[in-house]
SEVEXDREN-297923 format. One record per residue: z, x, y of N, C-alpha, C in turn; residue number from 0. Coordinates in steps of 0.02 Angstrom, whole numbers, plus 50000, padded with zeros to 5 digits. Example, Ala and Ser with C-alpha at 12.3 -4.5 7.8 and 13.67 -1.06 7.14 Angstrom:
REM SEVEXDREN-297923
{{50390 50660 49716} {50390 50615 49775} {50390 50660 49835} 0}
{{50354 50642 49888} {50357 50684 49947} {50394 50645 50002} 1}
REM end
This chain:
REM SEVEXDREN-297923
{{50000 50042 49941} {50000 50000 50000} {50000 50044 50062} 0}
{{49961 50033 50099} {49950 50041 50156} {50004 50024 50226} 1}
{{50089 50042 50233} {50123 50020 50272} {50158 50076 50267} 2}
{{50200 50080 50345} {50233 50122 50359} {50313 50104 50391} 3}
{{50322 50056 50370} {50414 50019 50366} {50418 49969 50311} 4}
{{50485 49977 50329} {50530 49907 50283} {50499 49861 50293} 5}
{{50482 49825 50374} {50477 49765 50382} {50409 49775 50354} 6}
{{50355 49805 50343} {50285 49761 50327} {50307 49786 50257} 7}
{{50322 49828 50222} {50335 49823 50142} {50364 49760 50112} 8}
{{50434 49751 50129} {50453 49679 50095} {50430 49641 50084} 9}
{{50386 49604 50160} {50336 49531 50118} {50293 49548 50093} 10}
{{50258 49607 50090} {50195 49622 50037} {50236 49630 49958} 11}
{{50289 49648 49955} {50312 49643 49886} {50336 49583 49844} 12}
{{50363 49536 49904} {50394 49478 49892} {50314 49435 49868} 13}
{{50273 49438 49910} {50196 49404 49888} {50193 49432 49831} 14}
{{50176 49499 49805} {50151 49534 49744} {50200 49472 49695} 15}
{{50263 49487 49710} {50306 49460 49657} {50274 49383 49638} 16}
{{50285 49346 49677} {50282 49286 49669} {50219 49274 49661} 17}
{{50154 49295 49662} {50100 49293 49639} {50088 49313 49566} 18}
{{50121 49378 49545} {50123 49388 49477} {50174 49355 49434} 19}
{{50221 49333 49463} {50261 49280 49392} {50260 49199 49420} 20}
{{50216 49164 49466} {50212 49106 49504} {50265 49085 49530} 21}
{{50296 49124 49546} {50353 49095 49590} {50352 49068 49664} 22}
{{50366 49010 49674} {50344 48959 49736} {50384 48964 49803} 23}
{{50461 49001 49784} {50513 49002 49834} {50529 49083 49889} 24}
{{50451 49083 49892} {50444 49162 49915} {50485 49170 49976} 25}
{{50502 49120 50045} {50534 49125 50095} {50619 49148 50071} 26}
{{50635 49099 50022} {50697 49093 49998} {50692 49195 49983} 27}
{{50668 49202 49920} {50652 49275 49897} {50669 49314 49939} 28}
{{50606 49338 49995} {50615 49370 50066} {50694 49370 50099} 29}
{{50718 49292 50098} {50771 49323 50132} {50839 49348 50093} 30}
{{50834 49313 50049} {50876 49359 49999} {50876 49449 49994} 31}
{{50801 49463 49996} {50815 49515 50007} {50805 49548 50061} 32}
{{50816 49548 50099} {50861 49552 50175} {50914 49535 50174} 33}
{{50935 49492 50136} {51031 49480 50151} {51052 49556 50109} 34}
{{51015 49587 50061} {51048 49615 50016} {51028 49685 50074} 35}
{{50979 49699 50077} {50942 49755 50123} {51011 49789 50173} 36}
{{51029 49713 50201} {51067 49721 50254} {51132 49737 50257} 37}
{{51142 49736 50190} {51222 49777 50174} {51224 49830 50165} 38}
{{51144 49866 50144} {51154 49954 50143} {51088 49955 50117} 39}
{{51042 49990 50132} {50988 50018 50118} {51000 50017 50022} 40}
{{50922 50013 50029} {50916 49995 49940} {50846 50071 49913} 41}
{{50860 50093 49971} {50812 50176 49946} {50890 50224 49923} 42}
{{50862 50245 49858} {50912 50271 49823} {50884 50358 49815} 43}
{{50827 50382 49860} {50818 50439 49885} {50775 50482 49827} 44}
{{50739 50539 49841} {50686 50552 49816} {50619 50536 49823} 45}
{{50596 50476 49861} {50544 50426 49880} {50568 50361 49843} 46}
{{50595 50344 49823} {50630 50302 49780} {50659 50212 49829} 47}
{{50642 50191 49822} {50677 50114 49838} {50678 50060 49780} 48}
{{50726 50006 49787} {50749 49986 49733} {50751 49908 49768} 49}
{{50736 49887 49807} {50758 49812 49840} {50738 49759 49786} 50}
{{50808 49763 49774} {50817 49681 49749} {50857 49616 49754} 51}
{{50874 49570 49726} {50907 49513 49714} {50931 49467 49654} 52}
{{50956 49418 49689} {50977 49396 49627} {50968 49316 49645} 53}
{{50949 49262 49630} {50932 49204 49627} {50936 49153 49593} 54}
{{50965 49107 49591} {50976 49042 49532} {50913 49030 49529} 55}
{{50851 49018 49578} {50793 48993 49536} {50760 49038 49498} 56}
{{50773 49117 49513} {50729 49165 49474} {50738 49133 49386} 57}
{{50655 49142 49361} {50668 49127 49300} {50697 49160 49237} 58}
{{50678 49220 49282} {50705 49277 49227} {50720 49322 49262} 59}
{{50732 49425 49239} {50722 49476 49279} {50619 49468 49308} 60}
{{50617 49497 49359} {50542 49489 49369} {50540 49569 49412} 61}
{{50489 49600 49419} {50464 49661 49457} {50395 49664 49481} 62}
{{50393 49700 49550} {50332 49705 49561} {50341 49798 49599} 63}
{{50307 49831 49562} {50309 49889 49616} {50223 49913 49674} 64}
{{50252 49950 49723} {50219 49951 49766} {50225 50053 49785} 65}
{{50151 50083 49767} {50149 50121 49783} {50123 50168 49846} 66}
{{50166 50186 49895} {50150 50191 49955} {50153 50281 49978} 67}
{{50067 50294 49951} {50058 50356 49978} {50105 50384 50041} 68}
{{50070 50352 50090} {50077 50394 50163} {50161 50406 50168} 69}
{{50215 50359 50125} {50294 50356 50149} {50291 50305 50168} 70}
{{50355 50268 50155} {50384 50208 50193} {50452 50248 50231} 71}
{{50459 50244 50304} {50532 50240 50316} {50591 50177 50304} 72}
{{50624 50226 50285} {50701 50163 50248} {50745 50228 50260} 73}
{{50809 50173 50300} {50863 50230 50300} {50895 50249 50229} 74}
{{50908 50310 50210} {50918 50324 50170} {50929 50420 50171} 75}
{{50996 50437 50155} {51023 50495 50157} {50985 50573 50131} 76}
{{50942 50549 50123} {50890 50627 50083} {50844 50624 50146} 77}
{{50827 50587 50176} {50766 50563 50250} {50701 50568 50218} 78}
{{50691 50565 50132} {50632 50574 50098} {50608 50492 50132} 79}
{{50533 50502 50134} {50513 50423 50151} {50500 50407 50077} 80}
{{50506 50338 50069} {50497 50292 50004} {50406 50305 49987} 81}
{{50411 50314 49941} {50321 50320 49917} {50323 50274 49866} 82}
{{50379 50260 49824} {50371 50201 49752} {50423 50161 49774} 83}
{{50417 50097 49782} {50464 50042 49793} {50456 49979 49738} 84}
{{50508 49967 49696} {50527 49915 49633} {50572 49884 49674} 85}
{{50533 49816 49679} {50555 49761 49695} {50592 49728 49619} 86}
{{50653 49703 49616} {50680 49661 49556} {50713 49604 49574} 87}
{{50697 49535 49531} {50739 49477 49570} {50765 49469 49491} 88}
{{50804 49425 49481} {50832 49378 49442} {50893 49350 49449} 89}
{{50907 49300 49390} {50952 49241 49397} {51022 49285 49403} 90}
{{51072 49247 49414} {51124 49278 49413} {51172 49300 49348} 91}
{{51134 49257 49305} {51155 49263 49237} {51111 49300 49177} 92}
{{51092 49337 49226} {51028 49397 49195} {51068 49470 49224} 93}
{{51131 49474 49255} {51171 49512 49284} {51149 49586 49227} 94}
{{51146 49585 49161} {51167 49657 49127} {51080 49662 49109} 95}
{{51026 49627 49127} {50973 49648 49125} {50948 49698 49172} 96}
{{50982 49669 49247} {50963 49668 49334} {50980 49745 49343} 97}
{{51068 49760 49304} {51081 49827 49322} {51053 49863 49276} 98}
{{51016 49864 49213} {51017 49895 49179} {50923 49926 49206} 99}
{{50893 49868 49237} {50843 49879 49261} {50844 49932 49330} 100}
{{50878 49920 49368} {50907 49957 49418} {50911 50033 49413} 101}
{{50963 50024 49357} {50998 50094 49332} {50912 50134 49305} 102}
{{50876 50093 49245} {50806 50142 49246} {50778 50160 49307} 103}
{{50770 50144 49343} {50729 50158 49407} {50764 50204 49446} 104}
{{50820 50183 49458} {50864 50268 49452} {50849 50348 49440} 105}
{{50857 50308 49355} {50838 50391 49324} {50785 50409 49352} 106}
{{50729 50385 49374} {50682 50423 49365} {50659 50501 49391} 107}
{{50656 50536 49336} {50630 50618 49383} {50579 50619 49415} 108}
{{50604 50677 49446} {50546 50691 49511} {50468 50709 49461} 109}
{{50463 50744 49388} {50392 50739 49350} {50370 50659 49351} 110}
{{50415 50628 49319} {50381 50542 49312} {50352 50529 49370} 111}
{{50399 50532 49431} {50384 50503 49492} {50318 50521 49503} 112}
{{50317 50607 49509} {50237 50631 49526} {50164 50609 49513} 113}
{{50193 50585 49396} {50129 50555 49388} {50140 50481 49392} 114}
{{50196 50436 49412} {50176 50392 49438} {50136 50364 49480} 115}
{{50145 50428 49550} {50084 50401 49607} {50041 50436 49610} 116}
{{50048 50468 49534} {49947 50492 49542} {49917 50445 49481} 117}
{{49954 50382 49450} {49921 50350 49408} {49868 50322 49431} 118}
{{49822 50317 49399} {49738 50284 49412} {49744 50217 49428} 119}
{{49770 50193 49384} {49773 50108 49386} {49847 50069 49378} 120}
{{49869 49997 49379} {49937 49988 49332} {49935 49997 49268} 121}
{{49890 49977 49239} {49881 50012 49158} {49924 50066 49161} 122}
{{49871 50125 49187} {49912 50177 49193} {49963 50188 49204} 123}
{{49992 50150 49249} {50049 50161 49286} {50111 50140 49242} 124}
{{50096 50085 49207} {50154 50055 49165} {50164 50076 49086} 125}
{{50110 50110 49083} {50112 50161 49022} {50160 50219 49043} 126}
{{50169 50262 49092} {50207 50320 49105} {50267 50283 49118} 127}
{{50275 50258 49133} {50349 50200 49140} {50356 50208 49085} 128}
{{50337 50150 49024} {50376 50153 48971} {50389 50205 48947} 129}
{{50325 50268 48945} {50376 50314 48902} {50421 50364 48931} 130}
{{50407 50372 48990} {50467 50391 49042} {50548 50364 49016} 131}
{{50543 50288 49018} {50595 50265 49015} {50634 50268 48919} 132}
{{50558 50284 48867} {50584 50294 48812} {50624 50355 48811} 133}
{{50606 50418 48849} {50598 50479 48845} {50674 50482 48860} 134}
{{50687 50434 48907} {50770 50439 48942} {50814 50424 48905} 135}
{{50811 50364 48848} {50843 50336 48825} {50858 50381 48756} 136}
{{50802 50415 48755} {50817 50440 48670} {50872 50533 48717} 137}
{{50857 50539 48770} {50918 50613 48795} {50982 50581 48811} 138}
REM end
C-alpha cells in the first residue's frame, strides 16, 4: 500500500478486512480500532504493527495484512516506520485465538520479515508465513 500514516492505513485495512471475510460493520470495526490504537500504539517495532480488536459481531479471528514499502509512521519506540501491518479482529470469546495470533506476529524475525516484503504475490506471501510460523513452533 501506498500510504504514509496511521490515519490513511487503518481504513484501507479495515476495507481489506471486511471485503475479504464480508463483514458489513466496517465503521463499527474502524472505530474499535482507534479506541484500541488510542491506548498505546499497536507497532510492536522492527517495521512491525499489529492493530487489532475485539468485537461481539466478529465471526471469528479474521486478518488482513498490508504491505507498505515506503514505511508507515506509528509511534512506536525503535522510530522503525511500519512496512508490514496485521490487522486482527475477533469475538471476544475467541480471546486465546486473538493472543495467540498476536503473539505469532510478534515472533516474527527480521529473515521472515525481509522475505515477507519481497513476496511476489499473497500466495507467496502466506506460504512464508506458515512456515515461518511452523519453523517457530517446532524451536
Amino acid at each position: 500500500m501506498d500510504v504514509g500514516t496511521r490515519t490513511e492505513l487503518l481504513p484501507l485495512l479495515v476495507d481489506a478486512l471486511c471485503a475479504a471475510h464480508g463483514l458489513g460493520d466496517r465503521d463499527r470495526i474502524l472505530s474499535a480500532v482507534w479506541e484500541r490504537e488510542a491506548k498505546m500504539s499497536t507497532a510492536v517495532g522492527m517495521g512491525i504493527a499489529i492493530p487489532h480488536a475485539r468485537l461481539e459481531s466478529a465471526p471469528r479471528l479474521c486478518a488482513a495484512v498490508a504491505v507498505c514499502q515506503g514505511g508507515v509512521d506509528f509511534p512506536v519506540p525503535d522510530r522503525t516506520p511500519v512496512r508490514l501491518a496485521f490487522l486482527l479482529l475477533s469475538p471476544p470469546s475467541a480471546a486465546a485465538s486473538h493472543i495467540r495470533a498476536l503473539a505469532s506476529v510478534a515472533r516474527i524475525s527480521a529473515p521472515l520479515l525481509e522475505a515477507l516484503l519481497a513476496a511476489r504475490d499473497a500466495r507467496e506471501f502466506r506460504e512464508l508465513l506458515e512456515r515461518g510460523e511452523d519453523a517457530a513452533g517446532k524451536g
